[in-house]
Wavefront OBJ file of the C-alpha trace (Angstrom):
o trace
v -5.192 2.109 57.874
v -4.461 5.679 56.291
v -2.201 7.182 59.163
v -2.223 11.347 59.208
v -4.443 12.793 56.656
v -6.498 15.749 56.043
v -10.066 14.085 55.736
v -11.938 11.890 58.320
v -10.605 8.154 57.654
v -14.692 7.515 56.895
v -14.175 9.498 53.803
v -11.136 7.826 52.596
v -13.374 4.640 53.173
v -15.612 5.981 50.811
v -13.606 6.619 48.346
v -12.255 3.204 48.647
v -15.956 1.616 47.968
v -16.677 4.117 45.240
v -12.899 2.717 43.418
v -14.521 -0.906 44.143
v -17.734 -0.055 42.342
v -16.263 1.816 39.924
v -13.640 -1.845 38.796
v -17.238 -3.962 39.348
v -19.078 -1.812 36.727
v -15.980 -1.499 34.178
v -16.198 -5.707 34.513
v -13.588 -6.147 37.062
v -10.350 -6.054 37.852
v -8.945 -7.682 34.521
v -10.837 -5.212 32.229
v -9.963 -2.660 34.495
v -6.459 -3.344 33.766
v -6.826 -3.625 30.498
v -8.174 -0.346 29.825
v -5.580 1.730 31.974
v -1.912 1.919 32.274
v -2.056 0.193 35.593
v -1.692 -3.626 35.883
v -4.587 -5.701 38.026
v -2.194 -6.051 40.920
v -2.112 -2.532 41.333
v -5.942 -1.888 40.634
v -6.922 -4.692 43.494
v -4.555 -2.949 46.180
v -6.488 0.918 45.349
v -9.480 -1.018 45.934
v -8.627 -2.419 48.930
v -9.042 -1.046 52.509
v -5.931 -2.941 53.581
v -3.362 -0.822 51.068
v -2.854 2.921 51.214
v -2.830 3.550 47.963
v -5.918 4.937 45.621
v -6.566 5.111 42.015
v -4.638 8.136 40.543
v -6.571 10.503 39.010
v -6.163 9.689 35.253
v -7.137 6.238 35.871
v -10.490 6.905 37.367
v -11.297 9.087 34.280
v -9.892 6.023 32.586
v -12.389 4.080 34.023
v -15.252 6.415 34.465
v -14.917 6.907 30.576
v -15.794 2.974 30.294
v -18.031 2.894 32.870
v -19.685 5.834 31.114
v -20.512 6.796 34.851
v -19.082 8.854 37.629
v -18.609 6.861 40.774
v -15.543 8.176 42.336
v -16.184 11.746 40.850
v -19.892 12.010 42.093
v -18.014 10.551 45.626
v -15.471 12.960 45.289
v -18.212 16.214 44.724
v -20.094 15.173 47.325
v -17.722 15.279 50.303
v -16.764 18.698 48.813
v -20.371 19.662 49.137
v -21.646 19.493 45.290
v -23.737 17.190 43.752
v -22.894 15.716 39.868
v -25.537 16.046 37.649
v -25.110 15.204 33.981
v -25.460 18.171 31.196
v -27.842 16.697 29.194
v -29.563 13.480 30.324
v -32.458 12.889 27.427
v -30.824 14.729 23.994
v -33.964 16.519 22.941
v -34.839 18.877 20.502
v -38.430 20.253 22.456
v -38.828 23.192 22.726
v -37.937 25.094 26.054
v -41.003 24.917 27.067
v -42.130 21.871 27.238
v -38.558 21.011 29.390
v -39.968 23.865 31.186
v -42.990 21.279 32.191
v -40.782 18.607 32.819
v -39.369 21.116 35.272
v -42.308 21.984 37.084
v -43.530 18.268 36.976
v -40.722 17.143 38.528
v -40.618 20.074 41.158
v -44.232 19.039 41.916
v -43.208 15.373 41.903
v -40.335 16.527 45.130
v -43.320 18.867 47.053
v -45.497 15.422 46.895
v -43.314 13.219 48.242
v -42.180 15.384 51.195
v -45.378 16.399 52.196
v -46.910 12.618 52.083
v -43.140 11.751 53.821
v -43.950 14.140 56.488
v -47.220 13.481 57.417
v -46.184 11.615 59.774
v -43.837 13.979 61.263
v -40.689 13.087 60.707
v -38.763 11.104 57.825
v -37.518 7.773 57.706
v -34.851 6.577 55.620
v -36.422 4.952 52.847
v -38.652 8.646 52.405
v -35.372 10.274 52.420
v -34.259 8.023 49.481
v -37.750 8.132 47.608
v -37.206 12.400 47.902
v -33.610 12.306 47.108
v -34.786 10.565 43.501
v -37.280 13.181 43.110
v -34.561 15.717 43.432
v -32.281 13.894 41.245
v -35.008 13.940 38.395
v -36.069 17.404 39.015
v -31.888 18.777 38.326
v -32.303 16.155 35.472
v -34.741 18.131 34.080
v -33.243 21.646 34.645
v -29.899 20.228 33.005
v -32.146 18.916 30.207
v -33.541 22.872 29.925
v -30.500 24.411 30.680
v -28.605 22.307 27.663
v -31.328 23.283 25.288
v -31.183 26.690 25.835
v -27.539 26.618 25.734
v -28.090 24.883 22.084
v -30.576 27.596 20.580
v -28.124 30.224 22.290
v -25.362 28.777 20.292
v -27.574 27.745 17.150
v -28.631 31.953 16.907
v -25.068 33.343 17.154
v -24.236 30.974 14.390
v -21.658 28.363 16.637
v -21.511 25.265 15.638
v -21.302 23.056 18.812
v -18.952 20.518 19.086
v -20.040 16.870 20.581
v -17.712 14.894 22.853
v -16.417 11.940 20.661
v -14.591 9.574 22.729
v -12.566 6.364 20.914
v -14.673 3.522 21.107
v -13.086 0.854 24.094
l 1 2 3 4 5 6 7 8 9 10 11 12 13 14 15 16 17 18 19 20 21 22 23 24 25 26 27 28 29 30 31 32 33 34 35 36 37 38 39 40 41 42 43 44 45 46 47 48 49 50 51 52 53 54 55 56 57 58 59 60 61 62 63 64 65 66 67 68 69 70 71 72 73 74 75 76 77 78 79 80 81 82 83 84 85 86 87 88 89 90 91 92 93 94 95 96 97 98 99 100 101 102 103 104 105 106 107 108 109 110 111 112 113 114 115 116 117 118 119 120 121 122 123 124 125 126 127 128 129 130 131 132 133 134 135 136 137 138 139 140 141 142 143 144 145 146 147 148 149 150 151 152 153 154 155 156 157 158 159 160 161 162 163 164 165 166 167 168 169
């Protein structure tokens, strides 16, 4: 399908899917089109597994930007080895810490379900999943801390931070 490339063609698969999710959660190929500068035509074939061709680069921020989601750029970090982790996924004005619980909770939450998961000796697939949330909740929470404490640090040497304001779609 993808003739010489640098990458296994499995990963150029998966890119592929993550384009197709990503047009599904914008609302399809028509919205898709309509925000970006690419036509439907041209959003189908990236999509498809039968065409060469992939989103360019500006368009998946296009779309990620609706899709207030990452689904080709959390794809994209994790064949490179690096998971994507939002900076600040509950806005919160606690103190550090009580994050600092929600930290250790979570933590607690991940040694829980491994050790039940491996009381049997080994893990199946659906324990891998149930740990891999646990994990995901636990960085949630140290992105949660990490963002406050980038706030007071800011809020003390007088900056004023700027929010992200995007254009509404």
């Amino acid at each position: 399908m993808l003739g010489a490339r640098e990458l296994p063609e499995a990963d150029y698969l998966k890119l592929k899917a993550a384009s197709r999710d990503l047009v599904r959660a914008v609302g399809g190929v028509t919205k898709a089109a309509q925000v970006t500068r690419l036509d439907a035509g041209r959003i189908s074939r990236a999509a498809s597994n039968n065409d060469s061709s992939f989103l360019p680069l500006d368009v998946v921020a296009d779309l990620e930007a609706h899709a207030e989601d990452p689904i080709v750029t959390r794809v994209l970090a994790g064949m490179s080895g690096f998971t994507v982790v939002p900076d600040e996924v509950t806005p919160s004005r606690s103190s550090p810490l009580q994050l600092l619980t929600a930290v250790v909770k979570e933590g607690a939450d991940v040694v829980a379900t491994l050790t039940e998961a491996y009381a049997d000796g080994e893990l199946d697939l659906d324990e891998i999943a149930m740990a891999q949330e646990q994990i995901r909740q636990d960085m949630e929470a140290l992105a949660n801390l990490n963002k406050r404490l980038a706030d007071l640090a800011r809020e003390k040497a007088g900056v004023v931070s700027i929010k992200r304001d995007r254009k509404p779609a």
